[in-house]
N, C-alpha and C positions, 0 to 999 in steps of 0.2 A: 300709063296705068293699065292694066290687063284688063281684059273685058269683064264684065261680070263680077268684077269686087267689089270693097265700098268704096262710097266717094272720099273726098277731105270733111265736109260737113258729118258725115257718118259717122268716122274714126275718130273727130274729134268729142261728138256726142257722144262714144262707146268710152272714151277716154275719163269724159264726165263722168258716166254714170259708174266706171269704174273707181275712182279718186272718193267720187260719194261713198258707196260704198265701207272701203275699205276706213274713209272716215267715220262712219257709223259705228264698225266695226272695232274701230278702235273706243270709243266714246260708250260703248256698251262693256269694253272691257276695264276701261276707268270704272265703270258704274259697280262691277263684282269687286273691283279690287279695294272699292272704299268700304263696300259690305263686310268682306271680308276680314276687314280689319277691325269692323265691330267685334264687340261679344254676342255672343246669342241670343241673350237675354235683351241686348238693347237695337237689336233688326225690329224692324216695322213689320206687318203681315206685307203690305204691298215689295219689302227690299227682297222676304220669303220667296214670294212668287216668283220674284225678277231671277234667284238664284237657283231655283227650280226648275223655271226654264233655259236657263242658261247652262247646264249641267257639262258641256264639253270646257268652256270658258272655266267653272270653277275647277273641273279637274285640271285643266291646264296652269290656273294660278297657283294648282297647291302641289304641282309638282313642280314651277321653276322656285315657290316659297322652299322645297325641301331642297334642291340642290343648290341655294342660294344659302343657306343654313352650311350645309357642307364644303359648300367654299368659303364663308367664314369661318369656318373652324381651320380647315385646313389655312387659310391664310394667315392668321393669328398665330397660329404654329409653325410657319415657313415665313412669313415675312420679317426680316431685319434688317428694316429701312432704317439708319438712326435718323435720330433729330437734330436741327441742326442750332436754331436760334430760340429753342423752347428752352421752360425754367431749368431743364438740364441737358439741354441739346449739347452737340458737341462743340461750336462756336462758344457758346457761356460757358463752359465749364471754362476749356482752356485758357478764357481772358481772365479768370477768375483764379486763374494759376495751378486748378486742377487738373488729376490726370484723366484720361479716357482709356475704354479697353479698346478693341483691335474691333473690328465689325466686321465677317463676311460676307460678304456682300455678295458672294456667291449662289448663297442660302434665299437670298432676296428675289421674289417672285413678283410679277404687276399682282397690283392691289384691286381691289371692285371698281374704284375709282379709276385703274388704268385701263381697266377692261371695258367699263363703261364710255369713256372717251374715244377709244378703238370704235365703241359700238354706232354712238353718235356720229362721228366720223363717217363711217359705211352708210349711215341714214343720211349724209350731206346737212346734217346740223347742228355739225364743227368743220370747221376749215383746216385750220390750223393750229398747230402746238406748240408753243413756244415754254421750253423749260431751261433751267437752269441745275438740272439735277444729271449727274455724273453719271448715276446708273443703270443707262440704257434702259430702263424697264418699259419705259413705249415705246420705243424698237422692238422689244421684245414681244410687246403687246400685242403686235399685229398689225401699226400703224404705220404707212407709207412714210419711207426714207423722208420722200417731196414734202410730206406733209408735217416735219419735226425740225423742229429747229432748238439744237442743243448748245444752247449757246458759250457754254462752260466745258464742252467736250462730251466724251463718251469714256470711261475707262473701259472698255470692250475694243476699239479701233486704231489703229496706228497708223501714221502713215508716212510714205516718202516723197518728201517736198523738192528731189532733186528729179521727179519724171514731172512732166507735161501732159496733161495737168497730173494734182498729183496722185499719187495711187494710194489708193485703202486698203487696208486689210482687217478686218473682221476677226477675231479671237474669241473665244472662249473662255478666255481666263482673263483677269485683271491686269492691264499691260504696260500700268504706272509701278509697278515693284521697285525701278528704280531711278524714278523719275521725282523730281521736285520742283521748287521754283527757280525761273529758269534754268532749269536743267532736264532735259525734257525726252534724249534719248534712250531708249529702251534696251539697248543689244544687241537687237535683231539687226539684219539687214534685206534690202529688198531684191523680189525675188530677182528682178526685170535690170537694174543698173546699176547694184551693191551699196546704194547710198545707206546711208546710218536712218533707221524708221524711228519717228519721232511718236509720242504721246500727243494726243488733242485739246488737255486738259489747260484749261485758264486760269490760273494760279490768282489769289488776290495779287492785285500792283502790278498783272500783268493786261494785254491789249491782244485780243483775240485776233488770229490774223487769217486763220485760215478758212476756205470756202465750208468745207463740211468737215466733221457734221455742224456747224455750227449754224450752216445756214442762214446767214445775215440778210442776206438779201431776200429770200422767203415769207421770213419772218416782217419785214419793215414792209412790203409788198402787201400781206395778210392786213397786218394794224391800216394799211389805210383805207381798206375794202372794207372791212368789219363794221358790224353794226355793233356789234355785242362783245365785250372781253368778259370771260369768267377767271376769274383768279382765283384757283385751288390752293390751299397751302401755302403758300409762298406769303415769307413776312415782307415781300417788296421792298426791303430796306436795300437789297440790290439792285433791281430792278427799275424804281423810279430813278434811275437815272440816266436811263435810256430814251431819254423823250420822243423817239421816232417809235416807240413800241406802244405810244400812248396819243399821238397825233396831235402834239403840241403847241403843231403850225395852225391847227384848223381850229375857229373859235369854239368857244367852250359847245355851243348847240350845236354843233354839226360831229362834235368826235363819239366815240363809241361810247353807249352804255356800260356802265363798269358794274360787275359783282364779282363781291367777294366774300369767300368763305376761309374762315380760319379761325382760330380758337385767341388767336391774342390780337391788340394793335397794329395797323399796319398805317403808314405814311401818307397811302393814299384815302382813306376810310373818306374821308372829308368827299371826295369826288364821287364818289359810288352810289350808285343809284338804289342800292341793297347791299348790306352787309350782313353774314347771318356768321354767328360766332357759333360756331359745331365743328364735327368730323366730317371732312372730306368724306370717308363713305356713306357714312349716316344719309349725307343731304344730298349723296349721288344716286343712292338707293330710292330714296322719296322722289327723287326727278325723275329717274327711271320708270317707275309704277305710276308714274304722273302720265309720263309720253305714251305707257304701254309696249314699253320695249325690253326683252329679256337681258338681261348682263350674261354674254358669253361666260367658261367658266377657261379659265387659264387652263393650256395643256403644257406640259414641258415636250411634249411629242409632237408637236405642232408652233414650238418655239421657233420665228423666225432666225432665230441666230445661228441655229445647226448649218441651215442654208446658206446663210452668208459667209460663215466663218470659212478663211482659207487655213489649211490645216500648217502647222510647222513643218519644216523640209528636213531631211534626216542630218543631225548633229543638231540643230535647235532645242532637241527636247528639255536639254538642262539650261535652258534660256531664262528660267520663269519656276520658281517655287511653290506659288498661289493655287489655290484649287480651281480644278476645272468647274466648267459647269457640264452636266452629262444628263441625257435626256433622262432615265431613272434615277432615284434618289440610292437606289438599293445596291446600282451597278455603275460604280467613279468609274474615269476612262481609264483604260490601262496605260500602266506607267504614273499615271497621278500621283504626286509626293505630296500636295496641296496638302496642309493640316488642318485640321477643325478650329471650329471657334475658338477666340485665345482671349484670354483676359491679360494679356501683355500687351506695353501702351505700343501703341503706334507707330513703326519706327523708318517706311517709306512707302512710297506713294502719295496721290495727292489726298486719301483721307485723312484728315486733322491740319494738312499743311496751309501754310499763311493765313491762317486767321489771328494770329497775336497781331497786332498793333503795330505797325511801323514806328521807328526812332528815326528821326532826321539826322541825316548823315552832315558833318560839319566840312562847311566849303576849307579848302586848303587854298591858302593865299600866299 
């Protein structure tokens, strides 16, 4: 230790008084932000005062309230996430023998909800992500590779399973175009050994095999550390049947708190220590201004995928029809054929594929 610094006892009181603090600080800005949410008419004199003196705190709330506004707006008009297992997700219709139109998924931005988990995440209270959702949008969000585990693929990644280990590649554009159930090859080839670059994507009736993105081991690792599972969205009717994702082995007192939010039924409701039937953002917004924490606002200029994506090598360009994705809305990349939204049904990749019903195939004797 240098002469003349502080001790360990010192730093660690300086540490305290610091943590106080800033707990205080936050706990004073709970206090404006419930005010806040009053009308005027129904503030107390004493809630007046506290808002009076707090004057940097309420200009601070009602300007992340204004750019909070503005990225729901803006979301609502950029996000086309479809549905999958709602009254008219894409999953129900097609069982129902109806048809779907085509989704860009291009167009599809993280939502306040992806943003907010990115946020928690950096504050260390979330661990880990475990989705089942194909498009990449918390990759994109800003949340560590280590820390996502996708377990159904990425339609953004490809890779080739004949290097050691194997190699990814990162895209830009949707890289299931012509890819289905098993059948999984893309066109491309890699840059490093010429192998045939495969899609990531977990087809129903298919058995996830590869390391990432899918990240199985991350994921089973997180569930048995965790105190807490939040399940967003997800009707779990996939899901519970991964019993290492729910700590099956450990008796019922010792496995994770379950909540879940979602607007319909889910399988596991029964277990859950809280269920709240609402909007994913709705009740991630409420958490947010609970903890006193801002919700980043999405940049496409600051999208981690620019970074990752390896670019296509000259003759590749007509590898892929699908629109790019490009850091302004105003300026597609050049060369882009990619078409807009279509209201034509579905006719490759893995959105809409294998969700019909299996028919058992008759043994030949």
């Amino acid at each position: 230790m240098a002469a003349g610094g502080p001790s360990r006892s010192e730093r660690k009181a300086a540490e305290r008084v610091r943590r106080l603090r800033e707990e205080q600080q936050r706990e004073r800005l709970r206090q404006v932000s419930r005010i806040l949410r009053k009308a005027v008419a129904e503030r107390s004199a004493e809630e007046g005062r506290l808002l009076a003196e707090s004057e940097d705190l309420v200009t601070e709330l009602q300007g992340r309230s204004r750019r909070r506004e503005g990225l729901k707006r803006r979301q609502e008009e950029a996000t086309s996430i479809p549905d999958y297992r709602g009254p008219n997700g894409v999953w129900t219709l097609l069982q129902k023998g109806r048809s779907i139109s085509a989704a860009d998924l291009s167009e599809a931005e993280p939502t306040l909800t992806h943003m907010s988990i990115a946020r928690l995440h950096e504050q260390k209270l979330v661990q880990h992500v475990v989705s089942q959702n194909c498009d990449g949008l918390h990759l994109r969000s800003g949340l560590p590779r280590t820390a996502i585990s996708e377990l159904h693929g990425n339609m953004y990644i490809e890779v080739c399973t004949a290097c050691t280990p194997n190699r990814e590649y990162v895209r830009v554009f949707d890289v299931t175009e012509r890819t289905a159930l098993h059948r999984h090859q893309t066109g491309r080839a890699c840059h490093k050994c010429g192998g045939q670059l495969r899609d990531t994507i977990v087809h129903f009736g298919e058995r996830g095999t590869l390391g990432q993105p899918l990240n199985w081991e991350a994921a089973t690792q997180a569930a048995s550390k965790a105190d807490t599972i939040l399940c967003l969205g997800s009707s779990l009717k996939v899901l519970k049947k991964y019993p290492r994702l729910w700590c099956m082995t450990k008796p019922p007192s010792r496995r994770p708190k379950l909540y879940i939010v979602n607007l319909q039924w889910t399988p596991k409701d029964d277990w859950a220590a809280l269920k709240l039937h609402g909007k994913c953002d709705d009740v991630m917004q409420l958490l947010m201004d609970e903890l006193g924490l801002e919700i980043p606002p999405y940049s496409r200029w600051q999208d981690p995928i620019f970074a990752l994506a390896t670019p296509l090598r000259a003759g590749e360009e007509g590898s892929h029809s699908r629109k790019s994705l490009c850091r302004s809305r105003e300026d597609p990349p050049p060369g882009d054929r990619g078409a807009a939204l279509s209201s034509a049904p579905v006719l490759g990749g893995w959105f809409g594929r294998g969700c019909a019903k299996r028919t058992k195939r008759r043994k030949i004797t």
